[in-house]
N, C-alpha and C positions, 0 to 999 in steps of 0.2 A: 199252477204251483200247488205241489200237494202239503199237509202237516202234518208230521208225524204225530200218531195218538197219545204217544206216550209224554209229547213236549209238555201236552196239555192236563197229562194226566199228573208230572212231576212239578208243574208249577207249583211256587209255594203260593197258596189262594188265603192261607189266612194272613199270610206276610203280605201280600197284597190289599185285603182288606182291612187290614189295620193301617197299611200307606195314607188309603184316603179316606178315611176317617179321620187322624190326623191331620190332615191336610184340610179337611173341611172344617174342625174344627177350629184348625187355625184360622181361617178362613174369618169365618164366622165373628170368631175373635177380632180379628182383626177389623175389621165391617167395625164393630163396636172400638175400637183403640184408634181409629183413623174419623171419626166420629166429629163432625164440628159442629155445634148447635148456634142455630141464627133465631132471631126473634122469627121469624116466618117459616122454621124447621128442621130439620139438618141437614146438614151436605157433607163430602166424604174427601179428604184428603187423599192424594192421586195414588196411594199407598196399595187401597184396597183392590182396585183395575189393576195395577202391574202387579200385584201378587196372583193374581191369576193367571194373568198372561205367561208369567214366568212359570205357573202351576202347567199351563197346558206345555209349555217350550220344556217342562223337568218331565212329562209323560212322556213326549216326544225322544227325550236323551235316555228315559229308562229303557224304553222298547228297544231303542238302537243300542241299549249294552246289554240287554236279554239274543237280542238276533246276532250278535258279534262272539263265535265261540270264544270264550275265556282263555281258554289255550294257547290262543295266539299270543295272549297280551305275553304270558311267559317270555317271548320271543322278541317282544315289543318293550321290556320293562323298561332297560335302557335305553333305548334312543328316548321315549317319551319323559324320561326321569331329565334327559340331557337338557332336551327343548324347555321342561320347566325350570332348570337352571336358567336355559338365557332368559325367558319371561322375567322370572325375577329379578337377572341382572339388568334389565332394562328397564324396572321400573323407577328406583333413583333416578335412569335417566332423562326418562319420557315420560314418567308417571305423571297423574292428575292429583293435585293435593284438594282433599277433601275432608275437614274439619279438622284442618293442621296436620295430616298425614298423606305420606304421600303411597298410597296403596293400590290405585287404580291405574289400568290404559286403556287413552280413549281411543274408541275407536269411530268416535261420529255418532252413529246411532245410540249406543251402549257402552258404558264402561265394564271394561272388565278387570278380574279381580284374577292375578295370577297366584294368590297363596290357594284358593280354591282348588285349582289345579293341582297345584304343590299335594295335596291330602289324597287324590287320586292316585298320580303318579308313587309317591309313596308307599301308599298301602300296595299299591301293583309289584314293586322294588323290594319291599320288604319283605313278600308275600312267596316271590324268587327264591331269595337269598336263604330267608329261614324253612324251608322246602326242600333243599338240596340234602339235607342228611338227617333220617331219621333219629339221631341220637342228642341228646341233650346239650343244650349250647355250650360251648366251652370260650377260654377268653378269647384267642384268635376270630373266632369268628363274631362272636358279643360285641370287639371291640370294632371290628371292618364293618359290622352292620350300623353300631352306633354313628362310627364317624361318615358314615354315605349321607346319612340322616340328617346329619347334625350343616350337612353344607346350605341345602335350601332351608334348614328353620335358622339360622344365622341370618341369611338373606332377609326374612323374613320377618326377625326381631328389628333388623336397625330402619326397617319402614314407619315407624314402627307398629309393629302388631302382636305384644305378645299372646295374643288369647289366640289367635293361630297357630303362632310357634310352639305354644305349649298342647295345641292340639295333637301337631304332627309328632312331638315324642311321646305322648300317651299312647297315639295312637299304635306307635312302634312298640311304647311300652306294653302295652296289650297284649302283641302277636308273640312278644317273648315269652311272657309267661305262659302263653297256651303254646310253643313249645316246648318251653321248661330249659331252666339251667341245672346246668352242673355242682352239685353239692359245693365246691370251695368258691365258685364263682357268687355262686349267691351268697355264702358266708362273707365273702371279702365286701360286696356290694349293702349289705344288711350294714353293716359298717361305714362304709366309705363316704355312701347317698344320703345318711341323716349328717353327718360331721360334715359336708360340703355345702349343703342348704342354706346353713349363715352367709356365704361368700358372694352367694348369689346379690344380697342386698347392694355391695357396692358396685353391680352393671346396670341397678334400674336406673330409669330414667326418676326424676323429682316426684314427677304426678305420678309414677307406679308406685314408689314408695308410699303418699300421702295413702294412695287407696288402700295399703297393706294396716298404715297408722289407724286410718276411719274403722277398716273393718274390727280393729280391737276397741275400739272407741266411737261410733259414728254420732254420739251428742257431744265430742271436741269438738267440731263444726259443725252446728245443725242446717247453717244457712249454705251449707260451700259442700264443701267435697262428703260430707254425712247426711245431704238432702237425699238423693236417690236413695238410699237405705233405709232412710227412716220414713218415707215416703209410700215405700214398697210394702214395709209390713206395717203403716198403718192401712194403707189399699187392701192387702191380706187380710189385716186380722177385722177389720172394719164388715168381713164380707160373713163372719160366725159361721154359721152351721149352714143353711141355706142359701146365701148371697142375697147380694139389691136386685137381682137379674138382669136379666140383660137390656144394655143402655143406658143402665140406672144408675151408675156405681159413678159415686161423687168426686173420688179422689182422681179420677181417670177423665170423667166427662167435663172435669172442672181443672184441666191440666195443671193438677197439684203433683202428676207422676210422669217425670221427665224417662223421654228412652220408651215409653209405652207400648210402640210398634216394634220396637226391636228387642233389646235384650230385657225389659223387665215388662212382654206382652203376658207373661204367664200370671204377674201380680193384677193386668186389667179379668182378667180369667177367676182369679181368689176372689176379685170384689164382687162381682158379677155372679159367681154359680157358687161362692163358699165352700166349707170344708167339703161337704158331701160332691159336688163336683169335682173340688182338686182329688179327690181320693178315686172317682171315675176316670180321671186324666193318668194319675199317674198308672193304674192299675193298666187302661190302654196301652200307655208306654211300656207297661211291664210285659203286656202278650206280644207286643211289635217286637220289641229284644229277645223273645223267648225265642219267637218265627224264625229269625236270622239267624241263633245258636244251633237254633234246630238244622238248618240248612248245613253247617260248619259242622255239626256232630254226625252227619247223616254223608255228606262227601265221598265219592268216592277216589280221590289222591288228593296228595298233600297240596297240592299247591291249590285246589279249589279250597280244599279246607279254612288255607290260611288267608286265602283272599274272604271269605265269608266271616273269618273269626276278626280280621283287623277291620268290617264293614260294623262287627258289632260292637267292638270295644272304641268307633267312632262316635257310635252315637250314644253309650253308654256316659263316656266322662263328656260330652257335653252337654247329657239330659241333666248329667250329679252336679255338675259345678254351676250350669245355668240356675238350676233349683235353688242350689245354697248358695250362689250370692243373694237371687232375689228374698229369699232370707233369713240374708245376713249372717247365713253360717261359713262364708267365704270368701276371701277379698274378688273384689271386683273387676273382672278379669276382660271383659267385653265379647266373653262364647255366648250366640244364638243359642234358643230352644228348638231343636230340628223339627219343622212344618209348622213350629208356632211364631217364630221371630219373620219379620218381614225381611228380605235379601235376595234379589236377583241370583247370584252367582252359588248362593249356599244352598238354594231351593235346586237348582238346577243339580246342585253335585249330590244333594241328599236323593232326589230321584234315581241319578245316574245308580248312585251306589245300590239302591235298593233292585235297579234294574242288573248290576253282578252279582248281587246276593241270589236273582233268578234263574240269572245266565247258571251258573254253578247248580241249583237246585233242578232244573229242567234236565240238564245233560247228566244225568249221574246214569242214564243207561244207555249213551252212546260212551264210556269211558273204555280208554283205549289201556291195553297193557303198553306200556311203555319201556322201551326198550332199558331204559335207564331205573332198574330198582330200586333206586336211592329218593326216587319221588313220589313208593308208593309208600301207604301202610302195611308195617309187618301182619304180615298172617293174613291181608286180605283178599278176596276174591280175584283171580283175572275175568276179567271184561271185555267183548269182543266185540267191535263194531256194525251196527247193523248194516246187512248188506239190502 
């Protein structure tokens, strides 16, 4: 089997090399947050072996969505958007309840997590939808895209999970803006979305609320629901300029900092490598983000575009909001730090994604003129398939 030179030529290598770097760092990180110290040494909670293993299973799923043309999925958006509806309507049924939620289905070996899915399937759905017409969203269409949207993050809320749910409409929210609305649509929306915000309050659930209460106040309970918070940036700030380095960091190795391995692994990272690290972390995240834009700005038709643009405003608002809960500029939503938080099913789907952000970048000079001009960019190139 031959490969073509140019697959190799159009990979994106620094969006790749920023993947596992990330990934190692998390790694690394996590090695230290899974961390248990015995009087005779340390030992590792089973945390840091499955995060690999699911490391090498998310390589495995990027390669297979780099080798799957992109194109198809066009084709595929719906049935696969369907399938993750019934997933999610089956999880109330058949789900596994796992620390009072019931989110997962078992399947014997492994649980899986079908909101995971839901973020795929989506961005593929939405990716369709806002693709079809180069011209700036209007209400008809705003409103048919929101309400597709809005069926699996429902599902998805009374599991409950809101820091999924509010993934999948950022996520959507994202891909809007980088097609752009219509002058009176966003006027009406500028409007409408800050005066509807209040209403929201009476569908959380008691403990959504309290977490929204702590984060205006996290020393009204320092023992209870403002522990994590206030825990997180003494971990942070405890780490100054330099950090305790690594294995060192008291609040983490002395589990004063609950959640360590998952959503607040970034504060074991402040203790550990301090300011001058966090600022090498985030600066990495900031060239990871660049890579994927670069891919979406660089596309050639719309619909790779927009699958690259909703892969980066993925991981965009859950780099912003992981950051600012841990702290304390955000209420506490329960979003991963993508390759730094420990999760089977989110390492797997962060891969995958990073592997259509490829797919898209690899094929931009096999792009086919399409008969349907409404998918391409005005004024751009036709493209002709290599024979």
């Amino acid at each position: 089997m031959s490969i073509d030179r140019r697959v190799i030529k159009y990979l994106n290598w620094p969006l790749l090399g920023f993947t596992v770097a990330l990934f190692a760092v998390g790694a690394v990180n996590l090695y230290s947050a899974s961390a248990i110290r015995l009087e005779d040494g340390i030992a590792l909670a089973p945390y840091f072996e499955k995060q690999l293993i699911w490391g090498l299973v998310g390589l495995g799923g990027m390669i297979a969505f780099m080798l799957f043309d992109y194109n198809k999925f066009y084709t595929l958006a719906w049935p696969l958007f369907i399938v993750t509806l019934l997933l999610l309507a089956a999880v109330p049924l058949f789900g596994t309840k796992i620390y009072g939620a019931k989110r997962w289905l078992d399947f014997g070996a492994f649980n899986f997590q079908p909101s995971e899915v839901a973020k795929i399937s989506v961005l593929i759905l939405g990716a369709r939808l806002l693709s079809r017409n180069p011209e700036k969203l209007g209400w008809k269409e705003f409103l048919f895209t929101v309400f597709v949207v809005m069926i699996p993050a429902g599902l998805v809320v009374i599991q409950p999970d809101l820091g999924s749910a509010l993934n999948l409409l950022l996520l959507l929210a994202g891909i809007i803006l980088y097609r752009g609305l219509k002058g009176r649509v966003l006027k009406v929306l500028a409007i409408i979305v800050p005066a509807m915000l209040p209403l929201g309050w009476f569908f959380l659930h008691d403990y959504q609320k309290q977490r929204i209460l702590t984060f205006l106040d996290p020393t009204n309970d320092p023992l209870g629901a403002g522990y994590h918070i206030i825990q997180s940036q003494i971990a942070i700030g405890s780490g100054r300029l330099w950090g305790k380095g690594f294995l060192q960091g008291t609040q983490s190795q002395l589990r004063f900092l609950p959640e360590k391995h998952t959503d607040f692994a970034v504060a074991v990272f402040g203790e550990e490598w301090g300011f001058v690290g966090c600022i090498i972390l985030l600066a990495l995240f900031a060239l990871f983000l660049m890579s994927i834009f670069s891919t979406a700005r660089d596309a050639r038709d719309r619909f790779g575009s927009f699958l690259a643009a909703g892969v980066f405003f993925y991981f965009f608002w859950q780099i912003l909001i992981n950051m600012g809960m841990v702290l304390g500029l955000m209420p506490v939503v329960g979003i991963p730090l993508p390759f730094m938080s420990y999760g089977g099913s989110t390492t797997l789907v962060n891969f995958c994604l990073i592997g259509l952000v490829q797919n898209v970048s690899m094929r931009r000079f096999t792009f086919r003129h399409r008969q349907n001009r409404s998918l391409q960019f005005k004024g751009e190139t036709t493209y002709t398939t290599k024979k």
